[in-house]
N, C-alpha and C positions, 0 to 999 in steps of 0.2 A: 529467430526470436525465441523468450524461454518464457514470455508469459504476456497476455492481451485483457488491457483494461477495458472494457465496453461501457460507457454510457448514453442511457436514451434520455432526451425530452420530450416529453411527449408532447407531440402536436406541434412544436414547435418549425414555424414557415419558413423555411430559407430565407426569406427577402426581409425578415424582420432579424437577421443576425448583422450586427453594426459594431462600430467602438464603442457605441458609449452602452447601447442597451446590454452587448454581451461582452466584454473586452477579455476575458480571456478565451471565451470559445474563437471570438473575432481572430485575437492572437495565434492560438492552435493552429487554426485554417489558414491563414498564413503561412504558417511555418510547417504546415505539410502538406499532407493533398485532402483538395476540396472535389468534392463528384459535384459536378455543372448541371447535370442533367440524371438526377437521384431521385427514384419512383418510390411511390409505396405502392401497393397492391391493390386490387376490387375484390369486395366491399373496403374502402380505406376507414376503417374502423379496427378499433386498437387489440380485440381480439380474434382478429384474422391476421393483423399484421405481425403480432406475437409468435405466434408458430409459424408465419409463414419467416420468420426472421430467424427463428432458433433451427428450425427444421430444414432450411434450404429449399424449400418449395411453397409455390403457390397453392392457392386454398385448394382448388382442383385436387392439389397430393393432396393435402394433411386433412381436409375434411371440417375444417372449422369455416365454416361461410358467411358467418352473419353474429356480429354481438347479441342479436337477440332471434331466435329459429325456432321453426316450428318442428317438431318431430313425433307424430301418431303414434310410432311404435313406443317410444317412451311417456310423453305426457302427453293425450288426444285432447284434454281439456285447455289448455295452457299452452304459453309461450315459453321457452328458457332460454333463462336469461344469463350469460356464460361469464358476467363479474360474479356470478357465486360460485361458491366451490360447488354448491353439492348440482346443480345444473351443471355444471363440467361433468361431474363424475356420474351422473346420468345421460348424459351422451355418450359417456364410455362402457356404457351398458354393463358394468361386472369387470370391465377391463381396468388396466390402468390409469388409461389415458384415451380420451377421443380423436387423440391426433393418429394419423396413418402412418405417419414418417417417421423415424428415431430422433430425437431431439440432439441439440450438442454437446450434454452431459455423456448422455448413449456412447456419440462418435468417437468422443474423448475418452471414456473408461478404458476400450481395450488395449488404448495404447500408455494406460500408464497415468494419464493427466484428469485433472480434474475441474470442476465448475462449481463455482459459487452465484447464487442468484442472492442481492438486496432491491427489493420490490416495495417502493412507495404507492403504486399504483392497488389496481382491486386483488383481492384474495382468488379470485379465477383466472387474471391474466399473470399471478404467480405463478399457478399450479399449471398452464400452457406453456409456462416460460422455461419450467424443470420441474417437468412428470413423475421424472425418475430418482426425485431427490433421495426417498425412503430406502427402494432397492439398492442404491448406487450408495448409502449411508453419506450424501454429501451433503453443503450446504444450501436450503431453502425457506428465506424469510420475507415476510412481508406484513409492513405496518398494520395489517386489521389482524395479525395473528395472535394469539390471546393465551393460546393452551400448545404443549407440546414442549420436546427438549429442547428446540430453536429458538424459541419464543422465552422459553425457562434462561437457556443461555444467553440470550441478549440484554435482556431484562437486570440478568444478574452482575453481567458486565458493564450496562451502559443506564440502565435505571427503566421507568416505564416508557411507552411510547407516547408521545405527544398525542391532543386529541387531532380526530381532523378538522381543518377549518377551510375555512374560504379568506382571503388563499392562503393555501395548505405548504405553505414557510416551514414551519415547525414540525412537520413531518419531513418533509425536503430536506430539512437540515437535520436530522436525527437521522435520516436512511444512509445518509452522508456520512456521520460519527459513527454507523454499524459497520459500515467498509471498511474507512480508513482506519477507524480505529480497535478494529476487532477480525472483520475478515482478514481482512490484507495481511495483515500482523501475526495471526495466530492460524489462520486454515493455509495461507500463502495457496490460495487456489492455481491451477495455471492459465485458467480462463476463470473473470470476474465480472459481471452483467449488472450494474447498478441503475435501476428503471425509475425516476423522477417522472411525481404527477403535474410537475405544473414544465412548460404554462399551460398544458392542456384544460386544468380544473379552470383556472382562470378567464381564461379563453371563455368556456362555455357559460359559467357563470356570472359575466362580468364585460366580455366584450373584449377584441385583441388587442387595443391599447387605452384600456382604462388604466385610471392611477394604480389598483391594488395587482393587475395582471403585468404592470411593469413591474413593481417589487417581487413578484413572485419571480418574472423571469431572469432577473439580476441574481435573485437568492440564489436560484437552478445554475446561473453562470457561476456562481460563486463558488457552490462545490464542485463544480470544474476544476475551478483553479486551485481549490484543497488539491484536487488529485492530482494533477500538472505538478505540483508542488513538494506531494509524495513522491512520484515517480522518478522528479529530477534528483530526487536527495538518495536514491537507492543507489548503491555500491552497483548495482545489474542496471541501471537506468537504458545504458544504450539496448538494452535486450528485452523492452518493456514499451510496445505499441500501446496509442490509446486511441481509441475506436470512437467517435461520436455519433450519435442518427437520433431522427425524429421519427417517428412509427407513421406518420399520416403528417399534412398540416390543415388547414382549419381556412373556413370561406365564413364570412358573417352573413349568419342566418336573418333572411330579410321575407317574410310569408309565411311564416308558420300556419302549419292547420293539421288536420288530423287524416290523413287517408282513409282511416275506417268510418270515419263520422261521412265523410265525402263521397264513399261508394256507399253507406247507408241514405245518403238525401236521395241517391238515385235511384233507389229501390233496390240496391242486392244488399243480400243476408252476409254479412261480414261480420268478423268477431275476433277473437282472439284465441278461440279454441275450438275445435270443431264438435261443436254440441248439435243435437236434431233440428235447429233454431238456423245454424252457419252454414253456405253454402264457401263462403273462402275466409281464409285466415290470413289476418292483418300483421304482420311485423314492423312495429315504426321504425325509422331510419330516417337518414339523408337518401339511401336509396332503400324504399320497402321493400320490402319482399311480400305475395301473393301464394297461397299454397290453396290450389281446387277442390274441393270434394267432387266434383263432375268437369273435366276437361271441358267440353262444351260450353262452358259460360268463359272461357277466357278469351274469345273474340267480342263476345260481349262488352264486356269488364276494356277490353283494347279500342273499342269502339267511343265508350265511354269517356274516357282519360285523353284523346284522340282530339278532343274539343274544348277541353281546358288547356288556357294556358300558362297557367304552372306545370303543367307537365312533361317530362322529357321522354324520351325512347323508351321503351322498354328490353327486357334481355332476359332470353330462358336458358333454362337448362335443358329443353328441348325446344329448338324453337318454332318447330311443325308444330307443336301448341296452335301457334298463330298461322296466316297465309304466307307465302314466299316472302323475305323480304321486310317483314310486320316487328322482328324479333329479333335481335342480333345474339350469336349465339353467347353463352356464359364462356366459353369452352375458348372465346376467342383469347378472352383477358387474363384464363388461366385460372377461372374461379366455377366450371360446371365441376359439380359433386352431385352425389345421390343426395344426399341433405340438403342441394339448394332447392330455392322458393322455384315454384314452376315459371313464376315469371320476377322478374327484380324490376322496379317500377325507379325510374331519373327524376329530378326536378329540374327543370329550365332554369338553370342559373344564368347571371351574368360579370363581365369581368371590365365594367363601370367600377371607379375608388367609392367604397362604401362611406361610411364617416368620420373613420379612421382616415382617410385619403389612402387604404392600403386596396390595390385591386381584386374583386370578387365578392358577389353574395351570390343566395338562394336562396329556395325557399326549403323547411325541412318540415319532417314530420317527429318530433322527440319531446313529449309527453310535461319532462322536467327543466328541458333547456328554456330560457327564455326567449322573446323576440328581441333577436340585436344581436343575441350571442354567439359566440363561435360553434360552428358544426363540419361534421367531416362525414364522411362514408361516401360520397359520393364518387362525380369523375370530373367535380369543377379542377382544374388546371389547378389552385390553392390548395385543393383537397390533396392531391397526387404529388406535388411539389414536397419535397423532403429533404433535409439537411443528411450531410454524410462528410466526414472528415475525418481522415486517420494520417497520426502523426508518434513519427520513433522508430528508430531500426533503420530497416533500406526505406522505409517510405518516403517518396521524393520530398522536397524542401521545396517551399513556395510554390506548389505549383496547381494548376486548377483542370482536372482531366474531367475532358468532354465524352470518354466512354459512357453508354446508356448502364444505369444500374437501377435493381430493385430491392427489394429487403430480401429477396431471398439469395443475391448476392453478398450478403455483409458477413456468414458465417463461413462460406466457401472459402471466401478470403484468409479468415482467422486462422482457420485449418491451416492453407498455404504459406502464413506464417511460421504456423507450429511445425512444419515440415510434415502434413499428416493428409494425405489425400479427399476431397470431398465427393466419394462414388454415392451413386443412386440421389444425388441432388438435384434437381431442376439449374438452380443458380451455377453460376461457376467464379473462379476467381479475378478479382478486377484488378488483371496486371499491371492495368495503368499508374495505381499505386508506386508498382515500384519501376516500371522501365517506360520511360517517355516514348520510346520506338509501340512499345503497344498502345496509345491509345490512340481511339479511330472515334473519329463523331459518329453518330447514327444517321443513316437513312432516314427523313422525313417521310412522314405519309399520311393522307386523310382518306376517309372511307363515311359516305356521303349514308345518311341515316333517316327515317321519317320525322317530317312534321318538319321539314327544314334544317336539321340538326346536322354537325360532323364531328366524327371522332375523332380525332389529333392522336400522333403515335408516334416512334420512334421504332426501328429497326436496326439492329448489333449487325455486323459484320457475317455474325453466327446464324443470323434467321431470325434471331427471335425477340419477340413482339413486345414493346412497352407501354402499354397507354401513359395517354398524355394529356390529354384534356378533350370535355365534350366540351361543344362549341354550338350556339345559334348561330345560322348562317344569315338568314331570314323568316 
């Protein structure tokens, strides 16, 4: 291969990719390979899966744990929050970047090749997406970017940027006109990452098959099929893979409440910064995160949570926190870091057809999201569930391989396209892609969890470990 188109939807569920809703993603997947059994990561929220996709490894390497984290050494008052830039570039303390790993711009520099990022998504899940834009003098754009030579160049080429809306069509389709009709054409990157907001926007605020989240998600097929459309018409077509994935998919939020409000009724001092007032700090999520000012109170707090039921498992990053048993560790799913929350707090989901008739809700804790609307971070089976389809080149035709994959599989790959090897990555390459002889189903496996819960998993040939859905047992 001489060059690899990447596009993401974000949020977007496997099980809702059809003829009619997507017909040309539907088509693609046909006509090349579809991954059966394609993870996203924990926390499944879109700025852990960002680096854990460009970087080749789970949050564990690169250090990004939570869309929204607590961290004393930087802000002891406050949460940050990693859709802004400048909360990025405060977890990177002076650095470049808060990521651990080299990103795929990185991998790709020394050999010559280059990356272009188009990002409809947040201005912080751009700057996760390619760190190294400035250093590497390559291309990095994204729709909230206002000031700069990229921003000045697009502008000049293609006019202003659309505002944002619900749903965010007009964005979608302008990040679309900045690829096809300005990257692709004039940087000829040899890796090119075009990150669509919807249906994720829609999703959340609207619900997974409202009228306006259908339109958005057609629009998002749509430029698909612009690019399906470029790529067939190039003189190099057969040397020109095109990569699809979903960063997370999305379970309709059915319970909303507030976990801080919720350990406040119970008497602990919770907040959102550790002021003389807070004894622990509240991160909202689908799955929160807990950060101590005294270890001691997180049996407490475990005891607590332990008798509600919306509540699911909990999981440390140490999990001698709690008694033998009490904690599953972080470290299993791939996601302990020195930045994670001491304890990451589950909601009891279920995977009853919500009102959509599509399988799964739960309950979440996010501030802006509505009740009814789609949400992700969790380890509902929905949330984990991820689209992955790559077609062009050797990539097999028609075919649907059952190898386990995660996002930080999907760059490994690209690399092994490019002829370029993927050392010090977690992921590795998913040869199924191209030779029917390698692919192997996963080992199943549950691992039996408090309050009646089991984790669902898959197992590679390799060892290594997929989650795959929590589950109520009783």
């Amino acid at each position: 291969m001489t060059r690899v188109v990447m596009v993401a939807l974000d949020g977007l569920r496997p099980d809702m990719v059809d003829a009619a809703a997507t017909p040309y993603l539907f088509a693609l997947a046909n006509e090349g390979t579809r991954f059966a059994n394609a993870r996203s990561v924990f926390p499944s929220e879109t700025r852990v899966a960002t680096p854990s996709l460009i970087t080749g490894c789970r949050p564990g390497g690169h250090g990004m744990v939570a869309n929204t984290v607590f961290d004393a050494s930087v802000a002891p008052d406050r949460l940050l929050r990693t859709k802004l830039v400048e909360d990025v570039l405060a977890l990177a303390n002076g650095a470049e970047s808060p990521l651990q790993r080299p990103s795929l711009a990185e991998r790709l520099a020394p050999a010559g090749k280059t990356f272009a990022l188009v990002s409809a998504g947040t201005a912080g899940a751009a700057r996760l997406l390619h760190p190294a834009a400035e250093r590497l003098a390559s291309f990095r754009w994204n729709v909230e970017d206002t000031e700069g030579a990229t921003a000045t160049e697009v502008r000049e080429a293609l006019g202003a940027t659309p505002e944002a809306a619900v749903p965010n069509i007009p964005r979608v389709e302008f990040a679309g006109r900045v690829l096809l009709d300005h990257v692709l054409p004039k940087h000829r990157p040899d890796v090119a990452l075009l990150w669509l907001s919807e249906p994720d926007i829609s999703f959340h605020w609207g619900g997974l098959r409202a009228e306006h989240t259908q339109r958005a998600l057609r629009a998002a097929d749509a430029v698909l099929g612009r690019i399906r459309a470029w790529r067939d018409a190039q003189p190099d077509a057969a040397e020109i893979a095109i990569v699809v994935l979903s960063d997370h998919g999305h379970v309709t939020g059915r319970g909303k409440r507030c976990l801080r409000t919720e350990l406040q009724r119970a008497g602990f001092r919770a907040g959102t910064g550790m002021g003389p007032d807070v004894d622990v700090v509240v991160a909202p999520a689908a799955a929160p995160g807990l950060w101590f000012r005294d270890r001691a109170l997180a049996p407490q707090i475990a005891d607590f949570l332990a008798t509600q039921n919306w509540a699911g498992p909990l999981l440390g990053r140490d999990p001698a926190i709690l008694a033998d048993g009490r904690a599953l560790p972080l470290s299993l799913l791939g996601s302990g870091h020195a930045r994670s929350a001491d304890l990451v707090v589950t909601f009891a989901g279920h995977e009853e057809p919500d009102e959509w008739g599509l399988p799964g809700h739960a309950p979440f804790d996010a501030p802006d999201v509505p009740e009814g609307g789609g949400m992700h971070g969790g380890l509902h089976r929905a949330e984990l569930a991820t689209v992955l389809v790559m077609q062009g080149g050797p990539v097999r035709r028609g075919a649907v391989a059952e190898e386990p994959a995660d996002l930080t599989d999907i760059v490994p790959t690209v690399l092994h396209l490019l002829g370029l090897a993927p050392e010090g990555m977690e992921g590795r390459p998913l040869r199924a892609a191209l030779d029917a002889a390698a692919d192997a189903p996963p080992a199943r496996e549950t691992i039996d969890l408090p309050g009646g819960f089991v984790l669902e998993a898959m197992r590679a040939p390799s060892g290594r470990f997929y989650p795959t859905a929590l589950r109520k047992v009783r």
